[in-house]
SERO-4910 file (N, C-alpha, C, O; in steps of 0.05 Angstrom, whole numbers):
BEGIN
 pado doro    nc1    nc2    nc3   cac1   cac2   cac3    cc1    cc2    cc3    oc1    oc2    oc3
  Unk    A     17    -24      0      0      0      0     18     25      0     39     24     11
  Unk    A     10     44    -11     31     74    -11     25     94     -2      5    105    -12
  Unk    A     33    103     15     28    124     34     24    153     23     42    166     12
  Unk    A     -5    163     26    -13    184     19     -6    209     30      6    228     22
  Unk    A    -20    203     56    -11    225     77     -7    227    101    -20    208    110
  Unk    A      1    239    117     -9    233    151    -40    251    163    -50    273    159
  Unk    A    -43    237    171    -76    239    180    -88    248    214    -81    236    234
  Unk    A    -95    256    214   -110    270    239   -143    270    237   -155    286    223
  Unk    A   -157    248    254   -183    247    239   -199    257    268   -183    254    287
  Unk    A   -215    265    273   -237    270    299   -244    245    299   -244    231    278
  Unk    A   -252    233    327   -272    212    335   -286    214    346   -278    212    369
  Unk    A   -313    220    345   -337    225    359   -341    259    363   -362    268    370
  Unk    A   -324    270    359   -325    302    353   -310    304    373   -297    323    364
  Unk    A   -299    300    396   -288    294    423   -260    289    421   -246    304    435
  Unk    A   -249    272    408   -220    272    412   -213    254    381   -229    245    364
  Unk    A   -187    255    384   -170    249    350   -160    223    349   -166    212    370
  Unk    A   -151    212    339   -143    183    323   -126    197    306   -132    217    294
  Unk    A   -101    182    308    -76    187    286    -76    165    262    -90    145    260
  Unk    A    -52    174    244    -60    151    231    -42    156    202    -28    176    200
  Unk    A    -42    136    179    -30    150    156    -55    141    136    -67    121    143
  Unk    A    -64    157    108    -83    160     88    -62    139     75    -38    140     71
  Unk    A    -85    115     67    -67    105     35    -68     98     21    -91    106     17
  Unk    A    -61     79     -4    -77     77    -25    -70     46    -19    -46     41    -17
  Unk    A    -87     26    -16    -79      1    -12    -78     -8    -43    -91      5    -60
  Unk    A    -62    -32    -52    -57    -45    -78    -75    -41    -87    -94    -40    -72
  Unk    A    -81    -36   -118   -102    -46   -131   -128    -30   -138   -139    -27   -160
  Unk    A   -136    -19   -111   -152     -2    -96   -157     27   -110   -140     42   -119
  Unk    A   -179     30   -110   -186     68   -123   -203     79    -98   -220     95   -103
  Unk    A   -199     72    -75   -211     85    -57   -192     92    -29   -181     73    -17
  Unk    A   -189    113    -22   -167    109      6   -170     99     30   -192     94     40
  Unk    A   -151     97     39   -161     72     69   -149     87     92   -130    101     85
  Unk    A   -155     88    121   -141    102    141   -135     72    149   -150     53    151
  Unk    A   -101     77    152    -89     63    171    -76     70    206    -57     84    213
  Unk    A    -92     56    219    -94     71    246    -68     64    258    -55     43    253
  Unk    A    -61     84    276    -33     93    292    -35     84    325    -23     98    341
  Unk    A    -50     63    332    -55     66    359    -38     51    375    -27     30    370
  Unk    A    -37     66    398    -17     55    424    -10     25    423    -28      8    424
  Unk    A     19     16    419     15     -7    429     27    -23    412     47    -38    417
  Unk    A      6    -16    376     13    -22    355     44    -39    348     65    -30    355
  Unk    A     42    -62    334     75    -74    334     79    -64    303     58    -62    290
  Unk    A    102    -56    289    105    -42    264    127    -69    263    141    -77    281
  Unk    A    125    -79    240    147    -92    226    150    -83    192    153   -101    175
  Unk    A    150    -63    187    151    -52    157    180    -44    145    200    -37    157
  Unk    A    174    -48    117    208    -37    103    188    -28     80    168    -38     70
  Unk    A    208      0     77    180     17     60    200     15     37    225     12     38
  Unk    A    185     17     20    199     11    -12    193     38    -35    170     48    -34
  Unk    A    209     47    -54    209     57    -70    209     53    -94    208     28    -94
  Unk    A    210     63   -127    211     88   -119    182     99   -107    161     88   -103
  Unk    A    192    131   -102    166    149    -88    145    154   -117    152    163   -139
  Unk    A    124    148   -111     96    154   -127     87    184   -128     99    200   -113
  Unk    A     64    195   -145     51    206   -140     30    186   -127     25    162   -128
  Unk    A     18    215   -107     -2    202    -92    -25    213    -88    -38    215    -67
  Unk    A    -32    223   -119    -62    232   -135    -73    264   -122    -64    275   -102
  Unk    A    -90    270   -137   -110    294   -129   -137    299   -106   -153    280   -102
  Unk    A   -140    320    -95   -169    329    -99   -189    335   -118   -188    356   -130
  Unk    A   -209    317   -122   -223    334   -147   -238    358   -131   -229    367   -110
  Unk    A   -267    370   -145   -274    398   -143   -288    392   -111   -295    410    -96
  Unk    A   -291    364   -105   -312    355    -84   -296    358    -57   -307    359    -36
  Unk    A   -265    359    -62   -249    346    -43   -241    324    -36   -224    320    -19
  Unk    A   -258    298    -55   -249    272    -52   -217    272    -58   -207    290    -71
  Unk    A   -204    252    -48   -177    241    -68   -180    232    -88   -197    214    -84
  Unk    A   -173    232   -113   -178    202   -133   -137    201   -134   -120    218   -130
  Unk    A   -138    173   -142   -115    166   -148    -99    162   -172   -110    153   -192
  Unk    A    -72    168   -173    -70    173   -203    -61    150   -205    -50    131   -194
  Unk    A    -78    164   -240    -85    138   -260    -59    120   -263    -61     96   -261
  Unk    A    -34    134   -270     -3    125   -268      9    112   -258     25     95   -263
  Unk    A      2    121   -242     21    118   -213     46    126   -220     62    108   -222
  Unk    A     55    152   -226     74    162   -240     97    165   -214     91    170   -191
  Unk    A    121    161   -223    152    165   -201    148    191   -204    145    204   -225
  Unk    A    150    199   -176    163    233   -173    196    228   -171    209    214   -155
  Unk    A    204    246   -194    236    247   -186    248    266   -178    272    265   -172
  Unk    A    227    294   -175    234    314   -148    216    317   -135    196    305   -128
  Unk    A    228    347   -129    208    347   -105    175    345   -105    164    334   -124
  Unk    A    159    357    -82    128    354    -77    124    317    -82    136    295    -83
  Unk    A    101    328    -84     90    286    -76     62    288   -103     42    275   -103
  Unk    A     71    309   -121     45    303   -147     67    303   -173     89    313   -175
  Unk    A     48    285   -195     59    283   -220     52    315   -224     44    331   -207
  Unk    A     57    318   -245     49    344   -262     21    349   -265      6    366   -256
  Unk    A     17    325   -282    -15    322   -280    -41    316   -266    -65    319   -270
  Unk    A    -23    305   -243    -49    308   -220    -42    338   -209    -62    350   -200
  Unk    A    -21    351   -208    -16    365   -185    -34    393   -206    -46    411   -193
  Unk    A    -32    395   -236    -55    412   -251    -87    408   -244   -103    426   -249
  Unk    A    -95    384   -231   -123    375   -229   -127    373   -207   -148    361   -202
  Unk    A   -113    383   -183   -115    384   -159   -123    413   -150   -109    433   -153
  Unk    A   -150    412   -140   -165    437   -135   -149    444   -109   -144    468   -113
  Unk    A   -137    437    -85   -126    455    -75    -87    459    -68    -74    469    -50
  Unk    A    -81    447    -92    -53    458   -106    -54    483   -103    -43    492    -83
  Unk    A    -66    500   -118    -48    522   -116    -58    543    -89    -50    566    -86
  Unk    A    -76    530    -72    -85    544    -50    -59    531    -24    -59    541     -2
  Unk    A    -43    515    -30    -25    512    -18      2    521    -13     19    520      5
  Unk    A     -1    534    -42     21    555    -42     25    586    -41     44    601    -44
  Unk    A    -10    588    -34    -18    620    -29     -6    631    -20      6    618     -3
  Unk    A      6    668    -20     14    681      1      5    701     -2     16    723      1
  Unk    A    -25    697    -12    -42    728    -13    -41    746    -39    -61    755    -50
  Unk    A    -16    748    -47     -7    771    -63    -20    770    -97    -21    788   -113
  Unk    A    -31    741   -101    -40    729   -125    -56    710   -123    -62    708    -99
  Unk    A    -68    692   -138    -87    681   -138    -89    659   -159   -104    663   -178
  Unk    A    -78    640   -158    -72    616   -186    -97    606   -192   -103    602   -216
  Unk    A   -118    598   -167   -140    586   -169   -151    585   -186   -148    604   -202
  Unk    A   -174    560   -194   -202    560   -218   -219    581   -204   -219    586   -180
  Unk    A   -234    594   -225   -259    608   -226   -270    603   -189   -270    618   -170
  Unk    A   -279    575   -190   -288    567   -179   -283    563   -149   -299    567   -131
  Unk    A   -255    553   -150   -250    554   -129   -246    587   -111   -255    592    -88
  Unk    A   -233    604   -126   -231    629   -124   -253    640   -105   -249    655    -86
  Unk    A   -279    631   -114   -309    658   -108   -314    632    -77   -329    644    -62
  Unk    A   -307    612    -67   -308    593    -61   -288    601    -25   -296    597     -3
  Unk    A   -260    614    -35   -252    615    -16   -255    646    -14   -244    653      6
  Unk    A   -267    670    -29   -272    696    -23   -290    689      4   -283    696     26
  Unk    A   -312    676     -3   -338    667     19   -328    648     39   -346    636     51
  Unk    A   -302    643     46   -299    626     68   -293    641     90   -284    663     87
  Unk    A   -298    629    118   -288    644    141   -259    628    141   -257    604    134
  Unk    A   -237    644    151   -212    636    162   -214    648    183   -230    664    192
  Unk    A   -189    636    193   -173    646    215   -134    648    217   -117    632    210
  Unk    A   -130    678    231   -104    672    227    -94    659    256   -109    668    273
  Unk    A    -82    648    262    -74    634    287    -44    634    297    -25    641    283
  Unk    A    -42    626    325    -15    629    328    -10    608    350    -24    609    370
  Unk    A      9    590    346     11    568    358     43    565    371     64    564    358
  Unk    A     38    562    399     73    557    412     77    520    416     59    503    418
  Unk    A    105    516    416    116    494    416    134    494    452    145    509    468
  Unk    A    124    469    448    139    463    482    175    479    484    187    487    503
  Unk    A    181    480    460    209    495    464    201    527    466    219    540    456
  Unk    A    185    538    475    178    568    459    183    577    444    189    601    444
  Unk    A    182    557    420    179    564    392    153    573    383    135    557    381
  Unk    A    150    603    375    116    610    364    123    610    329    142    618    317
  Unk    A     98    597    321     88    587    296     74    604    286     67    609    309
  Unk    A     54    628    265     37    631    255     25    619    229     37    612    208
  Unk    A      7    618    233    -12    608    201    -44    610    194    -56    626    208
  Unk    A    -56    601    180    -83    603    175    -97    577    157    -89    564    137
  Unk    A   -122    575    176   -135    552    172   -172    569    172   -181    589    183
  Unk    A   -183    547    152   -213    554    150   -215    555    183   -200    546    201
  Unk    A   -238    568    184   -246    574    220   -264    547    229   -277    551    249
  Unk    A   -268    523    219   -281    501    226   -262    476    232   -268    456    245
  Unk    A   -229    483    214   -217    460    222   -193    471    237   -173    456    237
  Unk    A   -191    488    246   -170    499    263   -154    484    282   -129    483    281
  Unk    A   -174    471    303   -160    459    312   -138    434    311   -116    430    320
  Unk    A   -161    420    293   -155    397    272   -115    409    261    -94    396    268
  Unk    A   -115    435    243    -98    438    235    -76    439    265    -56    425    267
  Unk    A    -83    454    280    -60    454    299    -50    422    314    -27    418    322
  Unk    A    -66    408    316    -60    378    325    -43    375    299    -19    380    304
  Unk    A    -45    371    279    -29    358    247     -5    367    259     13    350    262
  Unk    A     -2    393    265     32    404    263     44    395    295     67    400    301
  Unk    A     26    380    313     41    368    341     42    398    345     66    401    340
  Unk    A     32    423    351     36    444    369     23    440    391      4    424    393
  Unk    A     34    459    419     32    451    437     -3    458    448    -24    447    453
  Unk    A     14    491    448    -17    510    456    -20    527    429     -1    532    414
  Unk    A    -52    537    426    -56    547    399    -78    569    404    -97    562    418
  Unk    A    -77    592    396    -97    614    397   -108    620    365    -97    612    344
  Unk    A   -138    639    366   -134    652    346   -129    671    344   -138    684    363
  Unk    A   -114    689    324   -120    720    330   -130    744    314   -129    768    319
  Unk    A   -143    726    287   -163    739    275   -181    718    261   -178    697    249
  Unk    A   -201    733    268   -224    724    246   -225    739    214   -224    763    211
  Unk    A   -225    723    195   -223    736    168   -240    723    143   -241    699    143
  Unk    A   -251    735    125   -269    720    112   -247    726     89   -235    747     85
  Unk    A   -246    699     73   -225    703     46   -197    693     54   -182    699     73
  Unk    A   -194    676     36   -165    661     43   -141    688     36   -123    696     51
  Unk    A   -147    693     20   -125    707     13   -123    740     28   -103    753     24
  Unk    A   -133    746     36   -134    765     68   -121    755     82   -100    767     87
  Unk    A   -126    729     96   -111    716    121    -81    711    112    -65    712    130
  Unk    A    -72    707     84    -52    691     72    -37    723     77    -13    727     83
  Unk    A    -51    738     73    -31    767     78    -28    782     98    -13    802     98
  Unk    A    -44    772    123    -35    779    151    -20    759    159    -10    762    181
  Unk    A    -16    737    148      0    717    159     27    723    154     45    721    171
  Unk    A     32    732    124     52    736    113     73    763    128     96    763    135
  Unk    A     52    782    127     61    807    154     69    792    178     92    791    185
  Unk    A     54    783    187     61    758    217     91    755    217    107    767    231
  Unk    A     98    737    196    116    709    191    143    731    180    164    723    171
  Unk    A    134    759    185    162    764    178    173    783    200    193    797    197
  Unk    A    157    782    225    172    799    246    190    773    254    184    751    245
  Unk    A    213    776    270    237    771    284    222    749    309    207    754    327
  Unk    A    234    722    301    225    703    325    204    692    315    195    673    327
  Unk    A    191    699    294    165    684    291    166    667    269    173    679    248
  Unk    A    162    644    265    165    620    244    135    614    232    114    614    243
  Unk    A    142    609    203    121    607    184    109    569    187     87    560    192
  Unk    A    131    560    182    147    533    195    166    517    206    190    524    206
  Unk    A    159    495    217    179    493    245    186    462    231    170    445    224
  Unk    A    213    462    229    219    430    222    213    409    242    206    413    265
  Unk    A    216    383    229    213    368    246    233    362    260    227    347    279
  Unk    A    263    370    257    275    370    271    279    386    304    289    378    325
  Unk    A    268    405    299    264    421    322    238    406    337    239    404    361
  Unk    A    218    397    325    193    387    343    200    357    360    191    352    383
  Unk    A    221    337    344    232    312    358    251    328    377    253    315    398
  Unk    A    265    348    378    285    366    405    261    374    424    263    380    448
  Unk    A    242    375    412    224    382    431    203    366    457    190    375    476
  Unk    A    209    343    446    176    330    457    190    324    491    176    319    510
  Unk    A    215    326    490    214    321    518    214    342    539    218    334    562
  Unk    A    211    363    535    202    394    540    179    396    552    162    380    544
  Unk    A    176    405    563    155    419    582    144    451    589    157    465    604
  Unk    A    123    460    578    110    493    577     95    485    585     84    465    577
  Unk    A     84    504    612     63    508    624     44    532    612     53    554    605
  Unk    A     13    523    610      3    547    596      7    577    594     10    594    576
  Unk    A      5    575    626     17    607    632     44    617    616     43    639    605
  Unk    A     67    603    616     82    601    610     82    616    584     88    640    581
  Unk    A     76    599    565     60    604    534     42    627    534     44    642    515
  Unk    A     24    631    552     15    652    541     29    679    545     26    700    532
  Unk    A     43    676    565     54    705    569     85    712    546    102    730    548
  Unk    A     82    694    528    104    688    509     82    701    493     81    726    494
  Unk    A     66    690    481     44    701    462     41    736    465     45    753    448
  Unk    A     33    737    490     24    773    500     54    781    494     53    795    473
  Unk    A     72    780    500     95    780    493     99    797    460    104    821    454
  Unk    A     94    774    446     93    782    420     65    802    408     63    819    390
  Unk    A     49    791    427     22    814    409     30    846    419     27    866    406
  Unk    A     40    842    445     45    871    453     66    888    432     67    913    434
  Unk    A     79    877    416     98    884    395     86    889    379     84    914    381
  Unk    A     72    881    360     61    887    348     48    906    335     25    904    342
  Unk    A     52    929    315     37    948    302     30    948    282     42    958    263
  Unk    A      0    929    278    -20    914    254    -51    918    270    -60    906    289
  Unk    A    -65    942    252    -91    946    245   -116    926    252   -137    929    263
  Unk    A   -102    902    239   -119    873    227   -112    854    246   -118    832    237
  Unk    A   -102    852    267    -91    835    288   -101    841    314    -89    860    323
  Unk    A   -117    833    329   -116    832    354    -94    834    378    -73    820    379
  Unk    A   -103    853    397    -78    856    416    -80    843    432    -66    852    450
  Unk    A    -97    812    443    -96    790    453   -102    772    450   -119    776    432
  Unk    A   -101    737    455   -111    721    447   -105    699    475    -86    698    490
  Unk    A   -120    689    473   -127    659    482   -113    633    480   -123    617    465
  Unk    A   -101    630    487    -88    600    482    -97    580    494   -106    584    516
  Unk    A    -99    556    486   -112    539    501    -95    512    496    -85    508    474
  Unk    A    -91    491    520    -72    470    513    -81    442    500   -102    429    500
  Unk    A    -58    442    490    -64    412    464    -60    388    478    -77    372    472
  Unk    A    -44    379    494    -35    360    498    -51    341    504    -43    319    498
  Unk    A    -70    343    513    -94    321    519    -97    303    493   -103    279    496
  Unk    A    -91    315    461   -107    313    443    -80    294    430    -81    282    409
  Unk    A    -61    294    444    -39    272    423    -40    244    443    -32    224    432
  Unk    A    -49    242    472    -40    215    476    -13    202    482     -8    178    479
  Unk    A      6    224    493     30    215    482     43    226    511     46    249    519
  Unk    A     53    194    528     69    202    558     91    212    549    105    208    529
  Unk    A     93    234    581    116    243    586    143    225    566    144    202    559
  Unk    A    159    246    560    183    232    539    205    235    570    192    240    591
  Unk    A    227    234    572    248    242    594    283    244    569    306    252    571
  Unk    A    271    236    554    301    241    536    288    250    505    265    240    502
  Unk    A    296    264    485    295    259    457    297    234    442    320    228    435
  Unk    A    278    219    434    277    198    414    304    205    396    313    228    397
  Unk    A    317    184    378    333    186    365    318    177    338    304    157    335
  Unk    A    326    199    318    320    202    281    315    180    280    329    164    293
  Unk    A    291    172    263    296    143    248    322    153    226    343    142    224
  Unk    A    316    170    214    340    170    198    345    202    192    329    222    193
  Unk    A    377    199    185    385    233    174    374    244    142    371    232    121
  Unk    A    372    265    150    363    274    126    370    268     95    357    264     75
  Unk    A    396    270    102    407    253     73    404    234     70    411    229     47
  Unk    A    390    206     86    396    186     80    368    160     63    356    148     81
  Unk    A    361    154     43    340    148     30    317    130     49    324    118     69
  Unk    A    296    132     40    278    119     54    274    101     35    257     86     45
  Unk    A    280     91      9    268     64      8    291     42      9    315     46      5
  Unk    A    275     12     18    290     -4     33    291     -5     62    289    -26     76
  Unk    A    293     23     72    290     23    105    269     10    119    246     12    113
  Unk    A    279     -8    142    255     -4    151    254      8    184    271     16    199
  Unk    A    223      4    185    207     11    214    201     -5    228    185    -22    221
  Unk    A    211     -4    249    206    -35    272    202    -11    300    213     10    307
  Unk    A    180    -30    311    180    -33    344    149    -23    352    134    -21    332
  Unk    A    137    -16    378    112    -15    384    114     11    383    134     25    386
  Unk    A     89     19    378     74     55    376     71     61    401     54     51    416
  Unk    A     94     86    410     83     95    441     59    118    442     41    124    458
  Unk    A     70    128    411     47    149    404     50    171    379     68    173    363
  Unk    A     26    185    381     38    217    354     29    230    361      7    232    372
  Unk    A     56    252    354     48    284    363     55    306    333     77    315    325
  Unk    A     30    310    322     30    322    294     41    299    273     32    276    273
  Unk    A     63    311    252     75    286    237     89    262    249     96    242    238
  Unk    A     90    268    273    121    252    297    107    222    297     83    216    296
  Unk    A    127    208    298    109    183    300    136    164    319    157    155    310
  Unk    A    128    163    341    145    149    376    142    117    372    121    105    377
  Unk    A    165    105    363    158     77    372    187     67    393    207     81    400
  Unk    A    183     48    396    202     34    422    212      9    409    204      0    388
  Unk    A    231      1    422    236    -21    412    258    -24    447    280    -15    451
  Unk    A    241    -39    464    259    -33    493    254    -11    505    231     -3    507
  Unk    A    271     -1    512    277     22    532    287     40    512    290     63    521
  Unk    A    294     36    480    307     56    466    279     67    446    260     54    438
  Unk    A    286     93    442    260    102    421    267    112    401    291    118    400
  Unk    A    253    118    382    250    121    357    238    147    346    214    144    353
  Unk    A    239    167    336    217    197    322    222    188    300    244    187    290
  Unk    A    203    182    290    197    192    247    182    208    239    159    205    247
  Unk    A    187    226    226    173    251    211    159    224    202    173    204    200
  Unk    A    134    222    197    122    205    171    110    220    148     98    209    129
  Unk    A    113    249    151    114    261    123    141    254    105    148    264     84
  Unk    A    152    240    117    183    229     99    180    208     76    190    206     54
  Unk    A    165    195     87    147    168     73    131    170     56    126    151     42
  Unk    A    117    195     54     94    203     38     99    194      7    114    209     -6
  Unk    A     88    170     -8     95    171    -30    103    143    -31     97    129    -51
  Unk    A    119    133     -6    135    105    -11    109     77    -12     86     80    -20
  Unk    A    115     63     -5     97     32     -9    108     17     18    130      9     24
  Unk    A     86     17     30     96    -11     55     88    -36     46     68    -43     33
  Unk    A    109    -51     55    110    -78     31    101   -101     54    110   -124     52
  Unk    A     79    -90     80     78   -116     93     43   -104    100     38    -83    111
  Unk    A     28   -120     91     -6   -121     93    -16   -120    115    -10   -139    129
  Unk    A    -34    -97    128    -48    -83    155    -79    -81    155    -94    -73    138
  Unk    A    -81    -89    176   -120    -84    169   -119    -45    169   -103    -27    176
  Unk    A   -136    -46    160   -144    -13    148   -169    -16    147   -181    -37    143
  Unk    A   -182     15    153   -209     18    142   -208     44    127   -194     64    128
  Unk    A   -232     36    110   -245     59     85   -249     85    105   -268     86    121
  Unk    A   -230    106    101   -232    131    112   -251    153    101   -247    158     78
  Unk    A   -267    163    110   -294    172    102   -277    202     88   -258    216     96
  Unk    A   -301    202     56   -293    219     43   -305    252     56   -327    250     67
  Unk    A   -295    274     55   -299    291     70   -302    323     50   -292    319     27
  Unk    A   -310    345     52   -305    371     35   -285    383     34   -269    381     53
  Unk    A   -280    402      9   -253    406     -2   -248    424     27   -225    418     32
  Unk    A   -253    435     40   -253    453     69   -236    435     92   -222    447    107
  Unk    A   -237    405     93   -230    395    105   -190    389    100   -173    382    116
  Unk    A   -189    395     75   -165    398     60   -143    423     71   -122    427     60
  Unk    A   -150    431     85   -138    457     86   -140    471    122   -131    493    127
***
């Protein structure tokens, strides 16, 4: 099966299930493969890396027809990544607008939000998510505590107070995953975080920004005990993911991070690293419910 994406789904509206999206053999429909505690992994992920298909106008996935090798970067052929309704909303920064007709009048009428999210290292994050999956987005990236601090109708509004945001001093657009595995064994107390946040809003001289916000804590929402040391890389950056493999039990996930054990020794994998490859050993999975293009983003 080939790994689509990493996944963050709600369960019961109440709390989240981790997991990776994927295209099992054969298959034109995607499957969630679940991430839960405990879990024994015996996988060696194989290459080469695939495309791993579009959104159509609905927000479904469909899978490409090819299954074409990506031989750089992103994780779409050419041709899915042209038929993928929210391609070029991924690369927004306000200033332009690549979108169809369609999608365009689509995200004028959406509510966003711009947000601002700290990391157990007091690392602060900004970005912007539709105002329905917000939180959803801040669990994906493993942040710790997350506020909002504007309400905004129109993607491309938010895409340009974010962009103002992301370029004062200290503030990150994105946070590698290297800094988030230095992180998990860290500890911020809310207070802590928020007076980091007031911190920064008190700086601030922007019109369109609120001079406070709310933070509220995540940690309930990953599942994931106390760490006491840094997990060690599954692997360095330079070094290929196909052939490798993944062994040991799931202690847990926090955003892309994915904690397994093997003993007393542990393990962090970005599993956005994988995105693309094929696990070459067969998992029960279930049919992951198809959802709106809103949920994309």
């Amino acid at each position: 099966m080939l790994v689509a994406d990493v996944t963050w789904r709600q369960k019961n509206g109440t709390s989240y299930e981790s997991g990776l999206t994927v295209w099992p053999e054969g298959s034109g429909s995607p499957a969630f493969l679940r991430m839960s505690k405990g879990k024994e992994l015996e996988w060696v992920f194989r290459g080469p890396r695939l495309c791993v298909g579009s959104h159509d106008n609905a927000g479904r996935m469909i899978r490409c027809p090819e299954d074409s090798v990506i031989l750089r970067s992103g994780t779409r052929c050419g041709p899915c990544a042209a038929m993928d309704i929210a391609d070029p909303c991924i690369r927004c920064d306000g200033r332009s607008c690549r979108a169809p007709e369609g999608r365009r009048i689509q995200c004028e009428s959406t509510d966003y939000v711009v947000y601002l999210v700290v990391f157990n290292d007091s690392t602060l994050k900004v970005g912007v998510s539709t105002k329905k999956r917000v939180l959803t987005r801040w669990v994906e990236q493993g942040a710790d505590f997350g506020g909002v601090l504007q309400d905004i109708e129109g993607g491309r509004k938010a895409r340009l107070a974010e962009h103002r945001l992301a370029r004062r001093k200290g503030i990150f657009k994105q946070v590698h995953s290297s800094r988030k595995i230095r992180s998990l064994p860290l500890s911020l107390e809310l207070e802590q975080a928020q007076a980091l946040a007031d911190e920064f809003l008190s700086s601030l001289d922007d019109p369109f920004i609120g001079i406070e916000t709310e933070l509220e804590s995540l940690g309930k929402h990953y599942m994931l005990p106390p760490l006491e040391r840094p997990p060690s890389p599954w692997k360095k950056r330079s070094e290929p993911v196909d052939k490798r493999p993944l062994t040991g039990e799931v202690v847990g996930m926090k955003g892309p991070i994915l904690i397994t054990s093997i003993g007393s020794a542990l393990t962090a994998t970005d599993m956005k690293q994988v995105v693309g490859y094929s696990i070459d050993r067969d998992s029960d999975i279930t049919v992951i419910t198809q959802t709106g293009l809103a949920d994309f983003f």
